[in-house]
MARTOR-573995 format. One line per 4 residues: number of its first residue (from 0); their letters; for each residue x, y, z of N, C-alpha, C. Coordinates in steps of 0.001 Angstrom, whole numbers, plus 524288, in hexadecimal, padded with zeros to 5 digits. Atoms other than C-alpha are relative to their C-alpha. Example, Ala and Ser with C-alpha at 12.3 -4.5 7.8 and 13.67 -1.06 7.14 Angstrom:
0> AS> 8037A:7FB5A:80000:8300C:7EE6C:81E78:80384:804B0:80000 | 7FCCC:7FB5A:7FFC4:83566:7FBDC:81BE4:7FCFE:80442:802DA
END
This chain:
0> XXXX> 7FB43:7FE79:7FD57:7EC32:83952:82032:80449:80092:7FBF9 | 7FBD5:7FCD0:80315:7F7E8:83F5B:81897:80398:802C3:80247 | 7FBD7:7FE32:7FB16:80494:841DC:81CB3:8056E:8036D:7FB96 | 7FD1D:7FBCC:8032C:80DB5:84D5E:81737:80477:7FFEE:7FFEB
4> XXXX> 7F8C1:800AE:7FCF8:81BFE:84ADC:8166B:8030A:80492:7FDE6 | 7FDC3:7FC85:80184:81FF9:85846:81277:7FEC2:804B9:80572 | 80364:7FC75:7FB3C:8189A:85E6A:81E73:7FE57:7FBFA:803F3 | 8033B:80396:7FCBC:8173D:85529:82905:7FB55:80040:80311
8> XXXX> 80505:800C6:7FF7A:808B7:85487:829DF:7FC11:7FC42:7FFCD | 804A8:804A6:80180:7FD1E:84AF4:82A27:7FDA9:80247:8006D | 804AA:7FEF0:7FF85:7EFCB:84C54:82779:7FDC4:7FC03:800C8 | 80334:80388:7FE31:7E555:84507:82E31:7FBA2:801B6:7FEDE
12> XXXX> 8068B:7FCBD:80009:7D677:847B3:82B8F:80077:8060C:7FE6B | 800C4:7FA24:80304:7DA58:85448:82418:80338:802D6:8034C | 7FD85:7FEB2:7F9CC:7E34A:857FA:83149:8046A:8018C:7FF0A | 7FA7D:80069:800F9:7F06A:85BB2:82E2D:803AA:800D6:80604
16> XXXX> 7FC67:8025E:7FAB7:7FA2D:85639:83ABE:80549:80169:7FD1F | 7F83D:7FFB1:8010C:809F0:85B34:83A9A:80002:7FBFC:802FC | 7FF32:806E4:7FCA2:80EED:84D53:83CF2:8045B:8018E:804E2 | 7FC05:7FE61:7FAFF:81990:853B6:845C3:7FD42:80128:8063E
20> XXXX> 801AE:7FDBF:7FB4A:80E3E:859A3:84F7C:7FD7A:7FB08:800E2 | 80488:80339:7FFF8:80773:84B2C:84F4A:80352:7FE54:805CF | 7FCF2:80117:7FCF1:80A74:84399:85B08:80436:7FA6E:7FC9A | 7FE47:80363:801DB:813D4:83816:85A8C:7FBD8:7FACE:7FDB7
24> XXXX> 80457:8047A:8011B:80875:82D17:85A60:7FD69:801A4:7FADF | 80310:7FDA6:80494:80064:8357E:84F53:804B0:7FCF8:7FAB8 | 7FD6C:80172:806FC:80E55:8341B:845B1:801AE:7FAF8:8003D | 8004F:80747:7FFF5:80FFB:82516:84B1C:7FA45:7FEDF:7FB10
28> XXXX> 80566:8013C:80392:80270:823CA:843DD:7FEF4:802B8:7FA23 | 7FF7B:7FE3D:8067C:80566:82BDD:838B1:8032E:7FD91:7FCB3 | 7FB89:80427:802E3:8126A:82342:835FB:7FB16:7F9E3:7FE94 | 8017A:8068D:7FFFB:80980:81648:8385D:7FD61:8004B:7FAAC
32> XXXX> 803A4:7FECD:80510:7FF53:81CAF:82E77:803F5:7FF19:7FA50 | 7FD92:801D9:80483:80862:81D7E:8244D:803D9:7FACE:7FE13 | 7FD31:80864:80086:80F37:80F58:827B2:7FB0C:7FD0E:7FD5E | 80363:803B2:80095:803E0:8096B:825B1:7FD0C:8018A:7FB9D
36> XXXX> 801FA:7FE61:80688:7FE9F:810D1:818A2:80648:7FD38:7FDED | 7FACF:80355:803AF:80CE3:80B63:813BE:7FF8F:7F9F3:7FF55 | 801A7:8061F:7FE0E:808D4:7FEA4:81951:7FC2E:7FE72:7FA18 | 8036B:800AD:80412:7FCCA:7FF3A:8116D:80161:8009F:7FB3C
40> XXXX> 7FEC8:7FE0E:804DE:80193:803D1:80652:80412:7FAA2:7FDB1 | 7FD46:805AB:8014F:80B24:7F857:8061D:7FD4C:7FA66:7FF13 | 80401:805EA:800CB:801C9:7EDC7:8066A:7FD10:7FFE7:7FC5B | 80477:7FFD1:803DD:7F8CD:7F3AA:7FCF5:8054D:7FF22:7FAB5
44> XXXX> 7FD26:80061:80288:8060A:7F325:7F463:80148:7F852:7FE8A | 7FF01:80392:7FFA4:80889:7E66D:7F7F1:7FA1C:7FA22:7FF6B | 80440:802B5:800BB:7F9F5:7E129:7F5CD:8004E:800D2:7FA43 | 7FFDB:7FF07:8060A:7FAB8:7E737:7E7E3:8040B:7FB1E:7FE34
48> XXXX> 7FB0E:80332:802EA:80937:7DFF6:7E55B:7FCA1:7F882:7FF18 | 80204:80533:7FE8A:800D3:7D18B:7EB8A:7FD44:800BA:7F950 | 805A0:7FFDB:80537:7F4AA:7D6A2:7E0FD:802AE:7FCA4:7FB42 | 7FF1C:7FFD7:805E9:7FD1A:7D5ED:7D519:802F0:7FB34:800B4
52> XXXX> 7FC01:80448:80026:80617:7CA0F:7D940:7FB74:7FAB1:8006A | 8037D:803FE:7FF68:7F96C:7C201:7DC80:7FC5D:7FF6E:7F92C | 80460:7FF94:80545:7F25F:7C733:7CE7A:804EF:7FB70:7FB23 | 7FB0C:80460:80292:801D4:7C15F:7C852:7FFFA:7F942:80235
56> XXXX> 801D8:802F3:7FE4B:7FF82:7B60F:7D012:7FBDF:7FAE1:7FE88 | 804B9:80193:8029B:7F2E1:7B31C:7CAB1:7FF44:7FE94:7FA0D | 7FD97:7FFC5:805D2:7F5EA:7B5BA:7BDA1:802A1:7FB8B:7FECB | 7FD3D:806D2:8005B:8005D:7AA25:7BD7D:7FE2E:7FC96:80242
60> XXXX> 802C1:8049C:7FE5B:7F86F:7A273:7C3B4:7FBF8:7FEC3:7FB82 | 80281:80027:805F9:7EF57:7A394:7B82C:801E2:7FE33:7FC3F | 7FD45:80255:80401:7F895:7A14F:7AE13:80228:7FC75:8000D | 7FDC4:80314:801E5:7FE02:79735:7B1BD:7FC9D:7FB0D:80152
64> XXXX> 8052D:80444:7FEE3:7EEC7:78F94:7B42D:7FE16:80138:7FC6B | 80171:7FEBE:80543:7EBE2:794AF:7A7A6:8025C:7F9F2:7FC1E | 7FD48:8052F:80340:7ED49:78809:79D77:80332:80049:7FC00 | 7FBAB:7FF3B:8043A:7F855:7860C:79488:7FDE3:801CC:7FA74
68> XXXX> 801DB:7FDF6:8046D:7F61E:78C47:7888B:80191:7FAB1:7FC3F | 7FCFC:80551:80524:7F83D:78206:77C53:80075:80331:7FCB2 | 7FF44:7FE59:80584:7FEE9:785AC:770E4:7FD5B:7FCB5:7FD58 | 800F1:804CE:803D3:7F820:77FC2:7659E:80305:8012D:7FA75
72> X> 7FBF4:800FA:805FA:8002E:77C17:758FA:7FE63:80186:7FAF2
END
C-alpha cells in the first residue's frame, strides 16, 4: 500500500483508489494505517534507543567488577 501526496491516490494490490472517491470508513482506515505504521516506527526507535542504553549499562557494570589494577613501583 502506498499513498501519493501530490495526487491523492492509494494503491492497494496494484489498484490505484482516488482517496476522494473512497468512502468515509475506507479513509478512517487509511488514516489508522498510517497511525499505526508511525506507532511502529516509534517503538522500533525507541527499542533501538533501550538496545544501546542497556549495551552502556552493561559496559559499566563491567568496569567497575573488573579488579583494581595495581601500579607496581
Amino acid at each position: 500500500m502506498s499513498v501519493q501526496s501530490e495526487n491523492p491516490t492509494i494503491t492497494i494490490n496494484n489498484v490505484e483508489y482516488n482517496i476522494s472517491d473512497l468512502s468515509d470508513d475506507a479513509k478512517y482506515f487509511i488514516n489508522c494505517i498510517g497511525n499505526i505504521d508511525n506507532q511502529l516506527a516509534q517503538i522500533k526507535m525507541n527499542q533501538d534507543t533501550m538496545n544501546v542504553a542497556r549495551e552502556g549499562f552493561s559496559q559499566r557494570l563491567e568496569q567497575l567488577l573488573e579488579p583494581p589494577v595495581s601500579e607496581e613501583s
